[in-house]
BAKOLTOR-59037 format. One line per 4 residues: number of its first residue (from 1); their letters; for each residue x, y, z of N, C-alpha, C. Coordinates in steps of 0.2 Angstrom, whole numbers, plus 5000, padded with zeros to 4 digits. Example, Ala and Ser with C-alpha at 12.3 -4.5 7.8 and 13.67 -1.06 7.14 Angstrom:
! residues 2
1) AS) 5066:4972:5039:5062:4978:5039:5066:4984:5039 ~ 5064:4989:5035:5068:4995:5036:5064:5000:5039
! end
This chain:
! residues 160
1) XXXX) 5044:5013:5246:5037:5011:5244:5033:5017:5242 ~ 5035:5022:5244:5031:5030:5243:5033:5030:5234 ~ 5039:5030:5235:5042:5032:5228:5038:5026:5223 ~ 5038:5021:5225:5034:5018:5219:5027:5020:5217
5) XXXX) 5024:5020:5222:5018:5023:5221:5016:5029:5219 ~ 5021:5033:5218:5022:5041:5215:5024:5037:5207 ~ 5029:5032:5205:5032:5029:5199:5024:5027:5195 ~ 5019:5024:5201:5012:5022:5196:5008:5026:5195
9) XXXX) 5007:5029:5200:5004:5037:5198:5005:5040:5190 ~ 5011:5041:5190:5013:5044:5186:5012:5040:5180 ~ 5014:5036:5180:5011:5030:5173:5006:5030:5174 ~ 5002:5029:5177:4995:5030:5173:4991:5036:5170
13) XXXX) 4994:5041:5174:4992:5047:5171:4994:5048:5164 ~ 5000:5046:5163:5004:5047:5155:4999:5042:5153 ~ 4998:5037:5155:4994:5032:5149:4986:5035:5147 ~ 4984:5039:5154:4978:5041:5151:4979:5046:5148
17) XXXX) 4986:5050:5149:4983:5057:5144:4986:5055:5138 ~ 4988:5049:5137:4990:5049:5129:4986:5041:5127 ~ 4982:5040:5129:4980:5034:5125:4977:5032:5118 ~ 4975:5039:5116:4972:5040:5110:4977:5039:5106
21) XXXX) 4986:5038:5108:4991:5037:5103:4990:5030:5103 ~ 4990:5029:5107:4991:5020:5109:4984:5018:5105 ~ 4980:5019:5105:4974:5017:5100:4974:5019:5094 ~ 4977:5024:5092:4979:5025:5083:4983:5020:5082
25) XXXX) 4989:5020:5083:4993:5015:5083:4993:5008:5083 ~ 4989:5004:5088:4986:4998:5087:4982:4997:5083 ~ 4980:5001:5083:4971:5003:5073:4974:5000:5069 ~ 4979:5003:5067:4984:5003:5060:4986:4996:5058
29) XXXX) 4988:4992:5065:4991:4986:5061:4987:4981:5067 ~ 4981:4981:5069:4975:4975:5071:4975:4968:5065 ~ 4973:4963:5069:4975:4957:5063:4968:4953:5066 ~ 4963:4950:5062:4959:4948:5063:4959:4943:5072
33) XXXX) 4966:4939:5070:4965:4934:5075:4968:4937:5082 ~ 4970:4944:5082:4972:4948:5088:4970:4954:5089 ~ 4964:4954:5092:4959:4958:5093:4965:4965:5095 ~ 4960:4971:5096:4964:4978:5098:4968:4976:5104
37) XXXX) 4965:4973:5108:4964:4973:5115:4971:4969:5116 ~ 4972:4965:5111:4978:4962:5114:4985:4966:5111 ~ 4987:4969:5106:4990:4976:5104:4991:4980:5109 ~ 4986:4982:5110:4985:4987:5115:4989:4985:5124
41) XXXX) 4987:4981:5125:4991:4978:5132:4997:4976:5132 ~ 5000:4974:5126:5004:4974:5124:5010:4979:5124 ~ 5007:4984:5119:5013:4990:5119:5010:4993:5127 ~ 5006:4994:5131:5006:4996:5139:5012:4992:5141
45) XXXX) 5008:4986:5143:5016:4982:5144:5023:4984:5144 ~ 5026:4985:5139:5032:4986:5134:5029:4993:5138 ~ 5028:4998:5139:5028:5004:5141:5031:5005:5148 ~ 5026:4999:5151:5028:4998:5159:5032:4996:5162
49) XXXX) 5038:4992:5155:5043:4987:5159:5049:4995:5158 ~ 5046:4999:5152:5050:5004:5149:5053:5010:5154 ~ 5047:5011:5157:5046:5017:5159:5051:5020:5166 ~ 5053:5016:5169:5058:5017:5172:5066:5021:5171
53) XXXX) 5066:5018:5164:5072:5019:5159:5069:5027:5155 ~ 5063:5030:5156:5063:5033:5151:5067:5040:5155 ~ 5071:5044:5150:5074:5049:5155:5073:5057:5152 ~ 5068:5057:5149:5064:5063:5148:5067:5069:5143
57) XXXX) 5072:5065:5140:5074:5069:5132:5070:5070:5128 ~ 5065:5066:5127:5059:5066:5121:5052:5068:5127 ~ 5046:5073:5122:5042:5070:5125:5039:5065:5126 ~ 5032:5063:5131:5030:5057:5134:5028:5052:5127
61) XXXX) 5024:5061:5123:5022:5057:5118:5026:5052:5113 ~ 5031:5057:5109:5038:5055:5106:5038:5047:5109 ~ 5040:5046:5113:5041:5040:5116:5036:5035:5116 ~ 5030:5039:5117:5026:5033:5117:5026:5031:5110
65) XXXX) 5023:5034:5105:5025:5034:5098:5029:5027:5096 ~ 5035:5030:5099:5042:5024:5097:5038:5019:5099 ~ 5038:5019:5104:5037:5011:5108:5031:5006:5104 ~ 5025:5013:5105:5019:5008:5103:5021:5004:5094
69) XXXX) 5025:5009:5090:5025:5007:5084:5030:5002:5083 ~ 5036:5000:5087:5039:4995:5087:5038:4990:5090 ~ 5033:4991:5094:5029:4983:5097:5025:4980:5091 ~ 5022:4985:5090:5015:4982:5085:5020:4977:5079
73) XXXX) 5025:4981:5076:5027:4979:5070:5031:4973:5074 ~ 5035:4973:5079:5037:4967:5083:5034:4960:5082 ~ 5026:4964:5084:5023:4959:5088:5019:4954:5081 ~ 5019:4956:5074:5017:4953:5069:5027:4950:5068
77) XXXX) 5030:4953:5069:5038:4950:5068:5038:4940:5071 ~ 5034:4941:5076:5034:4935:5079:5030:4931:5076 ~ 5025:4932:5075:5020:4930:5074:5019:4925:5066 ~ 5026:4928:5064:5026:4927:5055:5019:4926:5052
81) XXXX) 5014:4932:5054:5007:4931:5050:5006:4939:5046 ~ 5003:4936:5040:5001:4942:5035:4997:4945:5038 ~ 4995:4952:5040:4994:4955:5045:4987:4957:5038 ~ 4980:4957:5043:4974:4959:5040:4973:4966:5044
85) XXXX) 4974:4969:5039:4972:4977:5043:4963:4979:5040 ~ 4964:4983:5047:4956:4986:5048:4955:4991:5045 ~ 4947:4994:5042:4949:4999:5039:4948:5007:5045 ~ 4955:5010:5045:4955:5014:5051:4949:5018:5052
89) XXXX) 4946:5022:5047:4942:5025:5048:4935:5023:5051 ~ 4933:5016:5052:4929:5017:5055:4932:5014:5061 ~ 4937:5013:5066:4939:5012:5072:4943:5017:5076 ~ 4945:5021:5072:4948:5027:5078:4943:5034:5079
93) XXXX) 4940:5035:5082:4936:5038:5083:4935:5046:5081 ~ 4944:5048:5082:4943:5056:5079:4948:5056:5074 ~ 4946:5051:5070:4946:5050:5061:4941:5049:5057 ~ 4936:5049:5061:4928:5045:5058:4927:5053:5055
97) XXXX) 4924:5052:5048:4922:5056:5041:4918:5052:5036 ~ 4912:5054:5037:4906:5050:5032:4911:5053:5024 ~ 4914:5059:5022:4917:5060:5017:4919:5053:5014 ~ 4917:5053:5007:4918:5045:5003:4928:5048:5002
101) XXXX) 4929:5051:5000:4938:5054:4999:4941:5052:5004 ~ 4939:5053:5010:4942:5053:5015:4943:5044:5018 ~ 4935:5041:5018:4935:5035:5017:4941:5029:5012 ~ 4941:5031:5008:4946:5030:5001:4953:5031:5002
105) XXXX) 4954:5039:5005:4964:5037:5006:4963:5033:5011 ~ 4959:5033:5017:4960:5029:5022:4963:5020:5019 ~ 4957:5017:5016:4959:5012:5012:4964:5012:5010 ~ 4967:5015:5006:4973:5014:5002:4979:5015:5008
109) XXXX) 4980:5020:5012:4985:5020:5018:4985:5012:5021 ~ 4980:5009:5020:4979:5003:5023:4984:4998:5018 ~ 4985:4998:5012:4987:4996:5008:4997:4996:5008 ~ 4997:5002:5012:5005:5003:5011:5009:4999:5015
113) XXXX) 5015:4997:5017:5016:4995:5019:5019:4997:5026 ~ 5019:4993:5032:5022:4994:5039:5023:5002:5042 ~ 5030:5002:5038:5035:5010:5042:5031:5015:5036 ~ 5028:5013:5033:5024:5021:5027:5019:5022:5030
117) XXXX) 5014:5017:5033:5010:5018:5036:5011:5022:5044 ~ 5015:5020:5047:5017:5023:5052:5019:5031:5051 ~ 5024:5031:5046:5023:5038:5043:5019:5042:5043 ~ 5014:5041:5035:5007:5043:5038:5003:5045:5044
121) XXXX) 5003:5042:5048:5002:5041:5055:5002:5048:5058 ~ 5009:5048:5059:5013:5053:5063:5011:5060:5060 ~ 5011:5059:5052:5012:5064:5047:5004:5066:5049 ~ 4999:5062:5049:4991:5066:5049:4990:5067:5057
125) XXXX) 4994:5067:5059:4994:5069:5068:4996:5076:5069 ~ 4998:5078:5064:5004:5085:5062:5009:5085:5066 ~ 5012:5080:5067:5021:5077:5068:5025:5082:5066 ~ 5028:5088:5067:5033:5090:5063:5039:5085:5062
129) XXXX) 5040:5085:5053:5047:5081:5054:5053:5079:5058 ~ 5054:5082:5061:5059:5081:5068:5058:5079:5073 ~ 5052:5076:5073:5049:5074:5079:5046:5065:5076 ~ 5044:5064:5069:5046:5060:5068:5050:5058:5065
133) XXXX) 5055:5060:5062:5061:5059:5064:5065:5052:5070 ~ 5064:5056:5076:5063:5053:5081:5061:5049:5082 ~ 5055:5047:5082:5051:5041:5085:5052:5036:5079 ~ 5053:5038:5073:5053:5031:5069:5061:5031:5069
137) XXXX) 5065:5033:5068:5074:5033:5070:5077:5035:5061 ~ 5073:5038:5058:5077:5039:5052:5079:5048:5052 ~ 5082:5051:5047:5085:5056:5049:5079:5062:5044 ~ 5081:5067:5045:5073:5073:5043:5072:5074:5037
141) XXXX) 5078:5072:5034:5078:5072:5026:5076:5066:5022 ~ 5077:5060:5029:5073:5053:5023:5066:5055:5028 ~ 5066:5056:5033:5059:5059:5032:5053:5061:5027 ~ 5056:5067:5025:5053:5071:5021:5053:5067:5015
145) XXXX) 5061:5065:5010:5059:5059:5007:5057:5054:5005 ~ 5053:5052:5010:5049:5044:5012:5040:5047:5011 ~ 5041:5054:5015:5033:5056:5013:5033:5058:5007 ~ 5037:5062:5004:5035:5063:4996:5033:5057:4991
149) XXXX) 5038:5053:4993:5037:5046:4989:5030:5043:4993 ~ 5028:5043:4995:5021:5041:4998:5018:5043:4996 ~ 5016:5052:4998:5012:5054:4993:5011:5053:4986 ~ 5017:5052:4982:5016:5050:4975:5012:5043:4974
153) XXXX) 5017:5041:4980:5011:5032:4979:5005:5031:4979 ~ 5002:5036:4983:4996:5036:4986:4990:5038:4980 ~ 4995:5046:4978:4992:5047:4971:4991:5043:4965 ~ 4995:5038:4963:4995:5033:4958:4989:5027:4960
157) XXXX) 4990:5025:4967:4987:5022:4968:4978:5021:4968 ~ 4978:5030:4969:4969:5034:4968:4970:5032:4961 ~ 4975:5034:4956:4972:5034:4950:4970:5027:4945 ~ 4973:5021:4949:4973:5015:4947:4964:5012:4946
! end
């Protein structure tokens, strides 16, 4: 009994010191008719059935990463619906920037698709490669890769 109560402990602590991933992450791919809130309990969920299993090769964060970005895209997987995304910058709080630039790439990141996006993500969190890497499951080379082609994308797409 003790031990379990030491198991929730601990889970919640991790949830509180990393919730602000689990809130970027749900931001990214919210859909009109599935408020943050259900996103969000979701990848908890999926955290909490996880968390047992998880055996401490990556960190907390790392992992949560994983989880929350495979649930979310999961959870439109089920859904079979065109996902309406939100424009991040006015719902994640330590992204908010009255700069109209900053407003604009935001929009267009909005525009890319799923795992690019997710990319991004990781990439303006200052992810070293290696670590997303990791959490998205591609290797550091398509890493790097996938972000130069994005940036390009991104670029073309400001000058459109």
């Amino acid at each position: 009994m003790k031990e379990t109560q030491n198991n929730d402990a601990q889970f919640m602590a991790m949830i509180r010191q990393n919730e602000g991933i689990i809130y970027k992450v749900t931001s990214f791919y919210v859909d009109k008719d599935h408020p943050i809130g259900d996103l969000y309990q979701e990848v908890v969920l999926n955290l909490w059935k996880a968390f047992p299993s998880f055996r401490g090769e990556s960190k907390y964060s790392t992992w949560i990463y994983r989880i929350a970005l495979n649930t979310c895209v999961s959870f439109y997987r089920k859904s079979n619906k065109n996902v309406a995304y939100v424009d991040i910058s006015m719902d994640i709080p330590d992204v908010v920037d009255n700069n109209e630039q900053i407003q604009e790439l935001y929009k267009l990141i909005n525009r890319l698709g799923k795992i690019e996006r997710a990319l991004v993500l990781l990439y303006l969190d200052d992810k070293p490669y290696k670590e997303i890497a990791e959490i998205i499951g591609f290797s550091v080379t398509n890493v790097a890769t996938k972000l130069n082609r994005i940036k390009d994308k991104l670029k073309q797409m400001s000058n459109e």
